[in-house]
Structure formats: structure tokens, C-alpha cells
C-alpha positions in Angstrom: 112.9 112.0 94.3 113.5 108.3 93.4 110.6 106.4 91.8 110.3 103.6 94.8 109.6 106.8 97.2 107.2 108.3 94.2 105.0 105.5 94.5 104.8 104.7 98.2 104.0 108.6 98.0 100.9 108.0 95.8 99.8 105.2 97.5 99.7 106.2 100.8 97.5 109.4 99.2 95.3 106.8 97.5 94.7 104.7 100.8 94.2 108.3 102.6 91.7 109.3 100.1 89.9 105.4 100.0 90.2 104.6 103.7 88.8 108.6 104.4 86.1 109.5 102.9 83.8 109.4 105.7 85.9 111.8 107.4 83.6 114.9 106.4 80.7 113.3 107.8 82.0 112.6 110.7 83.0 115.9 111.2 79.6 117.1 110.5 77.7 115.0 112.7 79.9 115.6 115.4 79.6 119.9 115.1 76.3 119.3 114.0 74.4 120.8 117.4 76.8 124.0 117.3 76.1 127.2 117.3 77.3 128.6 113.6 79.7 131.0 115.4 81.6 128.6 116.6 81.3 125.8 114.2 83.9 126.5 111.9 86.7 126.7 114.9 85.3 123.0 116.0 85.8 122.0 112.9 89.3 123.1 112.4 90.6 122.1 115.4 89.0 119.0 115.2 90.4 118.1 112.4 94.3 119.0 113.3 93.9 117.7 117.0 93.0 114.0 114.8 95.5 114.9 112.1 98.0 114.8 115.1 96.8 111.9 116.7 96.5 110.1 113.4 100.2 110.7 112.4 101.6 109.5 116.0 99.8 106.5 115.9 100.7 105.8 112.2 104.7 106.4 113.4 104.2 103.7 116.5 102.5 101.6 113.6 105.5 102.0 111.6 108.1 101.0 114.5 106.2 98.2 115.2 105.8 96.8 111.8 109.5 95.9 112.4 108.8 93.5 115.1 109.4 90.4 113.0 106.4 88.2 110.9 104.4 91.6 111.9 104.6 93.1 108.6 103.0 89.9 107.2 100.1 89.7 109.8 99.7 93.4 109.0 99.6 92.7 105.5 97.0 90.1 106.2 95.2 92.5 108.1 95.4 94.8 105.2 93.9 92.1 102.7 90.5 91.6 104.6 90.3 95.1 105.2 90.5 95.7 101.4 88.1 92.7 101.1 86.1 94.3 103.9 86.0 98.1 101.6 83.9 95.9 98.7 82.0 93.6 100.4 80.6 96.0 103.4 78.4 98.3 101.6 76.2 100.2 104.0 78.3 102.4 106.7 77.0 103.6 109.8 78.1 107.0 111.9 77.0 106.4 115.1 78.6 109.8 116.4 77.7 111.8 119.1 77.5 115.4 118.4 79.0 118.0 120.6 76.8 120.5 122.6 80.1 122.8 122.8 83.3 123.6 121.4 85.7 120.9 123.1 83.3 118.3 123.1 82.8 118.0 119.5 86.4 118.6 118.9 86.6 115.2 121.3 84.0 113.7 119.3 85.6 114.3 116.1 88.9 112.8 117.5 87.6 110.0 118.6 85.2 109.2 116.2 88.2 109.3 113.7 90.6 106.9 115.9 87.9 104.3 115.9 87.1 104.6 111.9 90.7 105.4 110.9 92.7 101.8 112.3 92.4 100.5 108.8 94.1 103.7 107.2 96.9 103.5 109.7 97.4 100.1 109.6 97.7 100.4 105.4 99.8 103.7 105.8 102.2 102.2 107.8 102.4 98.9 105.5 103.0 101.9 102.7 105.8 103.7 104.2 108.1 101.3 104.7 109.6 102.3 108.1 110.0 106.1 106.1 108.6 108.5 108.6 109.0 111.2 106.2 106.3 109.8 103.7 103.5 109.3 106.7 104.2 112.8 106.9 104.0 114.0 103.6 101.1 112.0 102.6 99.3 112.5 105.5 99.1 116.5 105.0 98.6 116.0 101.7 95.4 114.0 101.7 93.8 115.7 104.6 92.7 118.7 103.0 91.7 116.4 99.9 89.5 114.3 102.4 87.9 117.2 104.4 87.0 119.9 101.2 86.5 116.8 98.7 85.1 113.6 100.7 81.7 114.1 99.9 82.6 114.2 95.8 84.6 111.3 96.7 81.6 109.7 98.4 79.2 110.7 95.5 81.2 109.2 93.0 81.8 106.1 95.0 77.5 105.5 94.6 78.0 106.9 90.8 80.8 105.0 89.8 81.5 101.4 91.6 84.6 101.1 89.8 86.7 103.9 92.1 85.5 101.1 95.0 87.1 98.1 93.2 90.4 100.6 92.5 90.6 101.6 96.4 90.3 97.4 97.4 93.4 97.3 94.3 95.7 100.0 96.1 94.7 98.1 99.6 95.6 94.9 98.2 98.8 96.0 96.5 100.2 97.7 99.8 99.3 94.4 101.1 100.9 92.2 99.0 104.1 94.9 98.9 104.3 94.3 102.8 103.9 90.2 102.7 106.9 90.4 100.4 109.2 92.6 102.4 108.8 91.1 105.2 112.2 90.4 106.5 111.5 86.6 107.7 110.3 85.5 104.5 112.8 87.2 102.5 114.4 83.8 101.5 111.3 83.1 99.7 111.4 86.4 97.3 114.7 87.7 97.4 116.9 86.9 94.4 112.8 85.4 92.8 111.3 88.4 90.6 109.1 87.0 88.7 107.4 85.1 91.9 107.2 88.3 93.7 105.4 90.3 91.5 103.2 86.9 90.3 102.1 86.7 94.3 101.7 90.4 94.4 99.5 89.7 91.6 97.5 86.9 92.7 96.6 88.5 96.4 95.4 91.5 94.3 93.1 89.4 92.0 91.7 87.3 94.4 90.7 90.2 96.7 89.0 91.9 93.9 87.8 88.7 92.1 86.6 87.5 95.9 85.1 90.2 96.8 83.3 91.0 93.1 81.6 87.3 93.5 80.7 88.5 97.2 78.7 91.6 96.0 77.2 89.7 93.5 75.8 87.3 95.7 74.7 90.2 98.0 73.2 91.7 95.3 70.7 88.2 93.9 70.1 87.5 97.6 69.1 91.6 97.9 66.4 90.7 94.6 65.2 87.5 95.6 64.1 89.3 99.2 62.1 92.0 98.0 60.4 90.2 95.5 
């Protein structure tokens, strides 16, 4: 296993686990009005049915990330969306629960579409046209998401930090698919050192951006209430 597949493997995990924590509570708003007998089955199948559905929508996203300057508007995409993870604080889960077995499964699969464009749209940037690592990563994460989101989400509230790290892998993904895009090649092929210093500056000004964001947030939040 080379070192460039290594890392697009870790990354895409990283976005899986940023992008999904919300994932478990989705799932348990949507089985919420279920009997217990049957809850554990909704959930399962839930989950897989959207596992599916996720993977063959990250593989279109791959194929059409090919489509030329597309891998740059993705990778802008990809940069407010990272900007979007700091600066958006409060999320909301308007999901309809199921009153049986298949319509909570359809809740959970839809519910997960809607909140899961940003994770496709940054897996897909990850991969590199490399089916293979959707896969892998994918399967991977999944079970990290589902039996570990809600530690995830605690120590989000704990520990701000592991926010500004997720908006880091989101804008470094970003910044990888800007520089590989094919129709700006000229600019970065055979440059280095300019690659990896606009890598570098796309991943400081998200973070830096959206730091000075919260702030702002934050005195406007204190001067309200008092």
C-alpha cells in the first residue's frame, strides 16, 4: 500500500467521521416511534439501505468529477462547506419518524441523502477517481459513525478543537482537488513549492476565516443577552 493511497484512505475516514456525526441521531429520531421488537432491524437496515445509496452516489460523484473545471468547482464547493462546519453552530433534525418498519428505514435513507451531500461531495474530491478507496473508507467509517457518533458529538461541545481539525481535513481535500484539476495543471505541474504554499493558504484562510467568524458570533451572542 503506497503512501499517496494511505492518505487519501485516512482522509476520506476523517471527512466520514467529521461530515457524519449526526448520523446516529438521525437514525434515532427516525426509529424513534417503533415498537422495541422491531427497532433494532429498522435500524440495521436502515443504515445499509443508506450505506448503499451513499456509495453509488459517491461513485457517480467520482465519474463526474472528471468532467473538466469540475474538480475545481467541487473543490470550491468543498471550501465553504468546511467554512460552513465552523461557522454553523446549531444543527437541526427535522426528521420524521417512522410509525413502521419500512417507513423509518425510508426516513433514515432519506434523511441521510439530504444531510450527507457535503460528505459525498468531499469523498469523491478524496478519492481521486479510485473507486476502491470510496469503498474502503466508506465501510470503514460507518460502523465508527453509527456505535461512536454520539462520543464524537460530545467531544465536538468538549473540545472545539476536533471542529477546527474536521474544517483542516475539509479544506485540505479541497485544496488537493483545486490542484489536480486537469485544466489548471499548467499552473502547478513542474511548481512544488506553489502547490503546497496554495494548499496552504486555502487551509489557513478557511480556519483563520471562519475562527474570526465564531468570534464575531460569539461578542454579538454576549452583547444580546446582556
Amino acid at each position: 500500500m503506497d503512501s499517496e493511497f494511505l492518505i487519501s484512505l485516512l482522509t476520506i475516514i476523517g471527512i466520514d467521521i467529521i461530515l457524519g456525526g449526526d448520523n446516529a441521531i438521525v437514525v434515532a429520531l427516525a426509529c424513534r416511534h417503533l415498537p422495541p421488537a422491531i427497532r433494532n432491524r429498522a435500524i440495521i437496515l436502515g443504515i445499509l439501505f443508506a450505506l448503499l445509496t451513499r456509495m453509488s452516489l459517491t461513485v457517480v460523484a467520482v465519474q463526474l468529477l472528471e468532467v473538466p473545471f469540475l474538480l475545481a468547482i467541487g473543490g470550491a464547493l468543498l471550501i465553504y462547506i468546511a467554512y460552513s462546519l465552523l461557522t454553523e453552530q446549531e444543527r437541526d433534525h427535522k426528521i420524521e419518524g417512522g410509525a413502521n418498519l419500512w417507513e423509518a428505514i425510508r426516513a433514515i435513507i432519506i434523511a441521510d441523502l439530504v444531510m450527507g451531500f457535503d460528505n459525498v461531495i468531499a469523498v469523491a474530491g478524496a478519492a481521486h477517481g479510485d473507486h476502491l478507496l470510496v469503498m474502503i473508507g466508506l465501510i470503514i467509517s460507518v460502523p465508527i459513525i453509527i456505535w461512536g457518533s454520539k462520543l464524537i458529538l460530545l467531544a465536538f461541545d468538549r473540545f472545539p478543537i476536533i471542529t477546527y481539525i474536521g474544517a483542516g481535513i475539509l479544506a485540505f481535500t479541497a485544496s488537493r482537488m483545486i490542484t489536480h484539476e486537469p485544466m489548471l495543471m499548467p499552473l502547478f505541474i513542474g511548481h512544488p513549492v506553489f502547490t503546497i504554499m496554495i494548499q496552504c493558504f486555502i487551509i489557513i484562510a478557511v480556519i483563520g476565516i471562519g475562527a474570526y467568524k465564531v468570534h464575531k458570533q460569539k461578542e454579538s451572542s454576549s452583547l444580546t443577552y446582556k
